[in-house]
N, C-alpha and C positions, 0 to 999 in steps of 0.2 A: 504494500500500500504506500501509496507516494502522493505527500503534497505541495505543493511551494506557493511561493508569494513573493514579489517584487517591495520590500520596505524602502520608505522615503528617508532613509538614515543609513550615515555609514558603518562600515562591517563592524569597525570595534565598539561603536555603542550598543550593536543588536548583539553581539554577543556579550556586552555585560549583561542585557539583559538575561541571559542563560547563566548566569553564574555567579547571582548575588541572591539568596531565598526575599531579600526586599522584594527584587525585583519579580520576582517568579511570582510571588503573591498578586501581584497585580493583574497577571493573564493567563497563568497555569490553568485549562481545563474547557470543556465548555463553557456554554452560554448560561449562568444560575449555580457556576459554582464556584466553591474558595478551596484555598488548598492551606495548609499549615505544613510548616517543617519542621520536623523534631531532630534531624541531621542530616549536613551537609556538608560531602568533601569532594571538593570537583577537581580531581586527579586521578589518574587512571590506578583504580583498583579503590576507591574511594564508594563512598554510597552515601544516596542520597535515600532517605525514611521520609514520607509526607503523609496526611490525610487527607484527602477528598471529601467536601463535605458536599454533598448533594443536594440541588431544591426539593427534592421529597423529603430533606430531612436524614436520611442516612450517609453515615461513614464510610469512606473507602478507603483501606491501609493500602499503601506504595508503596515499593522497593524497587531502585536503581542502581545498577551497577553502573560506576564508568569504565569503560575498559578503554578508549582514546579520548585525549584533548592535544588538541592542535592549533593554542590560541593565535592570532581570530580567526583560526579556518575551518573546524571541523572538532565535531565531538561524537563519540560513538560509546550509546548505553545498552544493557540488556535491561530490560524490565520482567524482574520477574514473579513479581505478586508477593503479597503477605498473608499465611493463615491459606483462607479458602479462596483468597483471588485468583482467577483462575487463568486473568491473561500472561502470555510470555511470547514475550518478541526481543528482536534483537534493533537498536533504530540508530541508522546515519545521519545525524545534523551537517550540514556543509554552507558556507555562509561566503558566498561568491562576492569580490568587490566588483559593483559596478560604477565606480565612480563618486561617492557619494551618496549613494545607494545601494540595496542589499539585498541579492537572490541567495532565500533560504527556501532551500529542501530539508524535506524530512524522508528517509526512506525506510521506512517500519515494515520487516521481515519477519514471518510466522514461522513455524513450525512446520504447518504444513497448509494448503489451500483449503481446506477443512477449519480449520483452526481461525484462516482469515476471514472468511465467510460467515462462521459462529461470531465472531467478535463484530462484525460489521453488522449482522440481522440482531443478535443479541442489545448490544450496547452501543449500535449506532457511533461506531471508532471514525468512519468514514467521516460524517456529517461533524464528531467533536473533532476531529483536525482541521476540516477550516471552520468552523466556529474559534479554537485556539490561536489560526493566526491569524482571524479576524481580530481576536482581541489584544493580541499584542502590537498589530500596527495601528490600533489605536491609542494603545498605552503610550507606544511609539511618540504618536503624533501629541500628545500631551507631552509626556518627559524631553519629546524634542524641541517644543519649543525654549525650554527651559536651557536645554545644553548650547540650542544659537545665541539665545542671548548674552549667555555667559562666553561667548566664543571670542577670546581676544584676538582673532585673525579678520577681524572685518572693522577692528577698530584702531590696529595702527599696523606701522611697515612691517613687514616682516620680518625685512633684517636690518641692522649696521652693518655698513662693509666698512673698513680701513687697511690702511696699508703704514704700522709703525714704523718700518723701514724697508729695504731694497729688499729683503730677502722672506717676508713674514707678511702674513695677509690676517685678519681678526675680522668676524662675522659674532655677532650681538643679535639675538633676539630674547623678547619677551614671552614666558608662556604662566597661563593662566592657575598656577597651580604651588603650592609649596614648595620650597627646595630640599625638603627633605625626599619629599616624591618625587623631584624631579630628578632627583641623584640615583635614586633607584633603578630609574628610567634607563640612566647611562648604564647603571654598572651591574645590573643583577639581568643572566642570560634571557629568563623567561621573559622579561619586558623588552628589550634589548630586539629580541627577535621578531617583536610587533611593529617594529616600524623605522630598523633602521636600513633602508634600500632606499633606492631613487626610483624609475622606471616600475612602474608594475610586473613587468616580464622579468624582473632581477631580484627574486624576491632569497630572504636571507637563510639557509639550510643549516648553516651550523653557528653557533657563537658557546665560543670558553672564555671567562674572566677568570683570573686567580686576583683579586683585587688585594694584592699586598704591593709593598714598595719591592722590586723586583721579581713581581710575578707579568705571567704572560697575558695576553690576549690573540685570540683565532679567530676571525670571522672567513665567511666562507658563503656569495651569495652564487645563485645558478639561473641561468639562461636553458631555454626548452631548447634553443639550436645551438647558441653559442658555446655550451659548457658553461665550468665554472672560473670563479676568477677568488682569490684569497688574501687576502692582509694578513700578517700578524706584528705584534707589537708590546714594549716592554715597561712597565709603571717603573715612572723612576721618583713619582713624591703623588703622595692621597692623604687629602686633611676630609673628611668626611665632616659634613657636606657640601665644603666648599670647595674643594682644589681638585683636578686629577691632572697630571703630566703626565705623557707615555709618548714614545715612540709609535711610528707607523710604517711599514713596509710593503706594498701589492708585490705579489709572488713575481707579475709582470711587470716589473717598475716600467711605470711610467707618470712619477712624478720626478723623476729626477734625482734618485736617490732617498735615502732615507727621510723623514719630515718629524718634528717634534711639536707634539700637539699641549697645549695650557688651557686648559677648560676651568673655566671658574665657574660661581654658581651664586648670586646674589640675590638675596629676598625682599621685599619691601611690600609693603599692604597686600600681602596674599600670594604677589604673582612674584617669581623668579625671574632673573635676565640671567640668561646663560652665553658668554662670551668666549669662541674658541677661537685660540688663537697658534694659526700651522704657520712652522719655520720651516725654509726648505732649504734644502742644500746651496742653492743659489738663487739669485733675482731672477735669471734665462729660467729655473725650474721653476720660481713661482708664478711668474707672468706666462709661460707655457699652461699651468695648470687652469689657469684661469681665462684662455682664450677654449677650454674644452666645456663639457655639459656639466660639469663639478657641482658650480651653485646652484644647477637647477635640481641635482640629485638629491644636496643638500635642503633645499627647501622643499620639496616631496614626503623626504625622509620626516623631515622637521614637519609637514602638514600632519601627517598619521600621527606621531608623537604628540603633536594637540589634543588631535580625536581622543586620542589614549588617554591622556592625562584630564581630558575635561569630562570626558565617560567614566572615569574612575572618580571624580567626584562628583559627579550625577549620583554612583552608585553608593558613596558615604553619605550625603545628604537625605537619601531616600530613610 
């Protein structure tokens, strides 16, 4: 059984709404019912325990396994009842970026076509999954307006550029959100991997931080024709939450040699300015890097990093 729906919000808001019980309260279920969570661990081997509470007034106990998360692209659970419930399926979440907007599938797999048949005559499963994503792209359409307005990218530049000297380029921007979070953002893989690529088609496969004064970093993003292309790089000073220095290397150099990267992190009435500032081996390598598609990588990388950080407080506020 297969549903989808085209949502007017980007990929990482619709999946927080998968992944906070706030949130799920809000649209979990048919049309006349609520859900309650008594546990919640969304990581694969993790389970999720809820109640269904019916408009006839009856209780309905849940049990979810997660067996895959692939934030923001994909979550894969088995459902498989509590007591005497008697559904069990196994169901693929996949959460397509389209730009600013979000094709989510569901693809809920039986047992056996018996089993699908009983549950759709029985308990009408068909008719409560788009009633379900009826009600979440209305949830949607409320909690969205709340995340545009909050959205500091429509309200000033997106970046500083400077140029300290011959050899060193510094880019400043503003994001809406604490610097303790937004430190997180950089240095902790699981966030790390939501949003930092440029291009859609270069999206990021691997990332290792060892976040000590010389440990490493590996990122690692992949192209569907091109292959893959790799950086790695060495922390040489981290003041948590203000500083990180490290080197940076493409397996392919083509910056000219090694680059040393000084990212600071400053806070002031809420929102962070985060200021990185790349030295490169010479002025020919920095002024080379910056006749290529770099800054536009960077401010792509840096839109999703928004989404992320302003969906993540959507999801504390809730």
């Amino acid at each position: 059984m297969v549903g989808t729906r085209v949502l007017d919000a980007p990929r990482t808001l619709v999946f927080a709404m998968w992944s906070d019980p706030k949130h799920l309260a809000q649209w979990w279920g048919p049309n006349g019912f609520s859900t309650t969570t008594n546990t919640f661990d969304l990581r694969p081997g993790g389970v999720w325990r809820f109640v269904m509470h019916g408009p006839d007034g009856r209780n309905y106990d849940n049990r979810i396994e997660f067996e895959e998360v692939v934030r923001p692209e994909r979550i894969v659970y088995r459902h498989r009842g509590e007591a005497a419930e008697p559904v069990q399926l196994r169901t693929t979440v996949t959460f397509e970026d389209l730009g600013g907007r979000t094709r989510l599938t569901l693809h809920a797999r039986f047992p056996s076509g018996k089993a699908r048949d009983r549950v759709i005559g029985e308990f009408g499963a068909d008719r409560g999954m788009v009633q379900t994503l009826a009600r979440l792209a209305e949830y949607l359409g409320r909690i969205g307006k709340a995340w545009r307005a909050n959205s500091a990218r429509h309200l000033m530049p997106k970046y500083e550029l400077t140029k300290p000297d011959q050899r060193a380029l510094t880019l400043a921007r503003t994001f809406e959100a604490p610097r303790c979070l937004v430190f997180d953002a950089f240095t902790k893989p699981e966030m790390v991997k939501q949003w930092l690529w440029g291009p859609p088609e270069w999206p990021m496969v691997h990332c290792e931080i060892d976040l000590r004064v010389g440990g490493k970093l590996r990122y690692v993003w992949r192209h569907v024709t091109r292959g893959e292309m790799g950086m790695s790089g060495v922390f040489h000073d981290i003041k948590v939450p203000e500083l990180l220095v490290n080197t940076e290397l493409f397996d392919e150099d083509w910056t000219g040699g090694e680059t040393l990267v000084t990212t600071t992190f400053r806070e002031h009435d809420g929102r962070t300015v985060v200021s990185a500032t790349v030295r490169y081996a010479s002025q020919a390598a920095r002024d080379g890097a910056l006749k290529t598609d770099m800054l536009e990588g960077w401010s792509q990388g840096h839109d999703r990093l928004d989404e992320m950080l302003t969906a993540l407080g959507a999801s504390t506020a809730q």
